[in-house]
C-alpha atoms as a printed R data frame, in Angstrom:
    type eleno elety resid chain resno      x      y       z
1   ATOM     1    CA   UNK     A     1 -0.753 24.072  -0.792
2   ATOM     2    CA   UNK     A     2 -1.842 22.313  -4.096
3   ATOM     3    CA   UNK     A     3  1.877 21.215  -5.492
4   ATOM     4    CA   UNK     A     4  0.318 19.692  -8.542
5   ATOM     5    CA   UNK     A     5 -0.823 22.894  -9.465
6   ATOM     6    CA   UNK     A     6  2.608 24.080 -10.161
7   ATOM     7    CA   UNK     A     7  2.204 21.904 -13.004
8   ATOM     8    CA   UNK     A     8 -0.699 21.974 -14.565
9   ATOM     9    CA   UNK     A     9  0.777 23.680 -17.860
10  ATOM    10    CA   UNK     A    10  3.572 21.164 -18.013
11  ATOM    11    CA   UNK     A    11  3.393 18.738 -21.123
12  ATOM    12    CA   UNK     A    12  4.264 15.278 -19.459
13  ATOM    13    CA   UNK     A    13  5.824 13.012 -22.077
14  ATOM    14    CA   UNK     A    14  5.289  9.664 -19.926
15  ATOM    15    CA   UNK     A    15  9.344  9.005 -19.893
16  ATOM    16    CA   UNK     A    16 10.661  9.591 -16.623
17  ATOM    17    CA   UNK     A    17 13.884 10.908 -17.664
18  ATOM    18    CA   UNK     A    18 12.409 13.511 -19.778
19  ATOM    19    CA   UNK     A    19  9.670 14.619 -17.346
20  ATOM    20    CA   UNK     A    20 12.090 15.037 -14.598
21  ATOM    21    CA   UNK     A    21 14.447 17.192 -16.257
22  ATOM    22    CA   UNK     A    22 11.757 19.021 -17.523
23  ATOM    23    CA   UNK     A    23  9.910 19.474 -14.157
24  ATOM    24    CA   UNK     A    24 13.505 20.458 -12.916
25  ATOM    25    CA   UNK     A    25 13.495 23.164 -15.561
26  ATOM    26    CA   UNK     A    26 10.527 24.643 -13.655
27  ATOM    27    CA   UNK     A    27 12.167 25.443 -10.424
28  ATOM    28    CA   UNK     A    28 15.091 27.514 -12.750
29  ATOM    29    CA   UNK     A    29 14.401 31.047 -10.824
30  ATOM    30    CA   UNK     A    30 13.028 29.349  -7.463
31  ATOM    31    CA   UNK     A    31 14.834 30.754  -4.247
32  ATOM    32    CA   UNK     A    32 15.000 30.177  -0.645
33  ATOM    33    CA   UNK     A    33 13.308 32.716   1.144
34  ATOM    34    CA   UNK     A    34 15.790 35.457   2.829
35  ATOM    35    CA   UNK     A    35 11.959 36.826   4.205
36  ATOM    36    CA   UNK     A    36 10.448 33.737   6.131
37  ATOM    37    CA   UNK     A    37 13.345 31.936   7.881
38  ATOM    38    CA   UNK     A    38 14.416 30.422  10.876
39  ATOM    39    CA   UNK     A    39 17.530 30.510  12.785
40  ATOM    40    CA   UNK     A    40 18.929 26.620  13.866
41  ATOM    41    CA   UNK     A    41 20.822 25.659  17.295
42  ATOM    42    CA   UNK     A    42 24.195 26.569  15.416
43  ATOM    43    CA   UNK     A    43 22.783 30.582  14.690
44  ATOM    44    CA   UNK     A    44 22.332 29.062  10.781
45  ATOM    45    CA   UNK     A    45 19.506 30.905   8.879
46  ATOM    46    CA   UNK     A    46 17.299 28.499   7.233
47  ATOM    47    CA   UNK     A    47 15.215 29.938   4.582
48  ATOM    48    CA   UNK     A    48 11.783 28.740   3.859
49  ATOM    49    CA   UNK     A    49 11.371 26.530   0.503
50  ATOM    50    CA   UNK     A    50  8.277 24.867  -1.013
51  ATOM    51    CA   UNK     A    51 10.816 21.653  -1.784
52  ATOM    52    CA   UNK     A    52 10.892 21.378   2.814
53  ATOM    53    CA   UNK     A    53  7.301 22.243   2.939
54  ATOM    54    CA   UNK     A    54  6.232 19.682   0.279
55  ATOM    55    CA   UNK     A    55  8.647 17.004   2.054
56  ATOM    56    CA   UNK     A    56  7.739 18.675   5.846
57  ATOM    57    CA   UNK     A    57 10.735 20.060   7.522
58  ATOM    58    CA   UNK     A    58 10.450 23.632   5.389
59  ATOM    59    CA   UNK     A    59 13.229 25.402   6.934
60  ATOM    60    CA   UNK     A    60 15.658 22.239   6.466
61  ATOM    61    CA   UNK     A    61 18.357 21.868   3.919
62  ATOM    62    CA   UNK     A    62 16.886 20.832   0.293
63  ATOM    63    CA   UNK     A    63 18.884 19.759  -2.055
64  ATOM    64    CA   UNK     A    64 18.097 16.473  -1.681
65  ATOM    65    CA   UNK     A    65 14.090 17.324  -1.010
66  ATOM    66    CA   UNK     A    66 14.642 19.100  -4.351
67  ATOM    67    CA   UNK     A    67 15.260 16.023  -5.999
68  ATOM    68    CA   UNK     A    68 12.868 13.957  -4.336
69  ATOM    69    CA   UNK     A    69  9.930 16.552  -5.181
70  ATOM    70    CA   UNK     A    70 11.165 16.408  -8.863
71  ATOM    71    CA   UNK     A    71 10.978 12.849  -8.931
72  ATOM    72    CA   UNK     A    72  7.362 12.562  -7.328
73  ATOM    73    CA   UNK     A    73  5.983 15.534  -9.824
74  ATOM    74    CA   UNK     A    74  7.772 13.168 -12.711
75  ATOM    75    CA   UNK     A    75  5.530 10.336 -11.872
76  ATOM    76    CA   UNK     A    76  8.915  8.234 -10.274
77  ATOM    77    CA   UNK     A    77  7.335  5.208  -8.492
78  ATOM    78    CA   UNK     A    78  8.333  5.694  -4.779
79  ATOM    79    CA   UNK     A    79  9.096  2.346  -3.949
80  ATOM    80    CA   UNK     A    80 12.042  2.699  -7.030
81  ATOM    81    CA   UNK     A    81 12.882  6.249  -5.992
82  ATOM    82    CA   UNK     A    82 12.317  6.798  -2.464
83  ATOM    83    CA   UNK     A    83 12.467 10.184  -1.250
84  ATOM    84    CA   UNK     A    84 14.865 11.948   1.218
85  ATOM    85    CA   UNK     A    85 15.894 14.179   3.409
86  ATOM    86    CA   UNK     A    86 19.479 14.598   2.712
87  ATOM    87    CA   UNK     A    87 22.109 13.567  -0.190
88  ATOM    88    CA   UNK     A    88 23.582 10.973   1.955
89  ATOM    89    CA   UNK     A    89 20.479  9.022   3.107
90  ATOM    90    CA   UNK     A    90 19.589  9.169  -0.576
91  ATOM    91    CA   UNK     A    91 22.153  7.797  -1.853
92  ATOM    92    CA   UNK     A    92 22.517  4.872   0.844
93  ATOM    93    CA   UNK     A    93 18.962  4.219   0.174
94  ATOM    94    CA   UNK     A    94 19.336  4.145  -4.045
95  ATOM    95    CA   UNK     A    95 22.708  1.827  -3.136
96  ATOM    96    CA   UNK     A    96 20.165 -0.581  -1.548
97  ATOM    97    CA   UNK     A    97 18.033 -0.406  -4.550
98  ATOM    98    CA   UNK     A    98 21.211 -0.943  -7.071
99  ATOM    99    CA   UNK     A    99 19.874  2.731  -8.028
100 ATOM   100    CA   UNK     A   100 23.348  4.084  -7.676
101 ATOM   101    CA   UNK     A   101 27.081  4.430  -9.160
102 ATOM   102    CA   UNK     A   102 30.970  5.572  -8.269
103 ATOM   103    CA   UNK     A   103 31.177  8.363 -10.181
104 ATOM   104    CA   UNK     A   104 34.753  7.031 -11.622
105 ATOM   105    CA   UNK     A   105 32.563  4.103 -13.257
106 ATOM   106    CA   UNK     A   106 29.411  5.794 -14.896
107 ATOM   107    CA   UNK     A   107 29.311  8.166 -17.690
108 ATOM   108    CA   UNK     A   108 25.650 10.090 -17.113
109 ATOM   109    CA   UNK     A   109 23.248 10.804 -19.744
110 ATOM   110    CA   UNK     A   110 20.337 13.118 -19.400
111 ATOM   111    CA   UNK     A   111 17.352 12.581 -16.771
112 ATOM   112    CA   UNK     A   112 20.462 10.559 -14.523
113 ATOM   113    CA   UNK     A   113 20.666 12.242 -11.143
114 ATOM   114    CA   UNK     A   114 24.623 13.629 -10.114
């Protein structure tokens, strides 16, 4: 599939934080399929998602694919936000890049990812 074309309407500002939230607001409505699934090891159903089939493990868990297909449809460079599989590879990986905080010591603002 033709990702980009999910966006084609979308009005890219050219500031990251903007763009991302904004490509986030895309997905609002987006679902994993209950239709085209497989079952893991464990007997877990793992739905389907275009976030695992843009990253290339579609029946995996996403939340952190999510946010590493938001960033790449932003324009993020990769080297400064690479993507992931999971939440905690991500955030060992944005640690290394001094791309991360405690949450006890950072107050967000909008376009920061939580």
């Amino acid at each position: 599939m033709n990702w980009q074309n999910l966006f084609a309407d979308y009005p890219y500002t050219g500031n990251l934080r903007k763009d991302l939230v904004g490509i986030a607001k895309t997905q609002v409505g987006y679902k994993e399929s209950t239709k085209n699934f497989q079952v893991d090891d464990n007997g877990n159903r793992r739905g389907y998602t275009r976030y695992g089939a843009w990253y290339g493990t579609p029946y995996s868990d996403w939340s952190a694919m999510f946010v590493s297909f938001c960033l790449h449809y932003a324009g993020a460079d990769p080297a400064e936000f690479p993507a992931n599989i999971g939440a905690n590879a991500m955030a060992e990986s944005w640690k290394k890049l001094g791309r991360y905080a405690e949450a006890d010591t950072y107050n967000p603002t909008p376009g920061d990812l939580v």
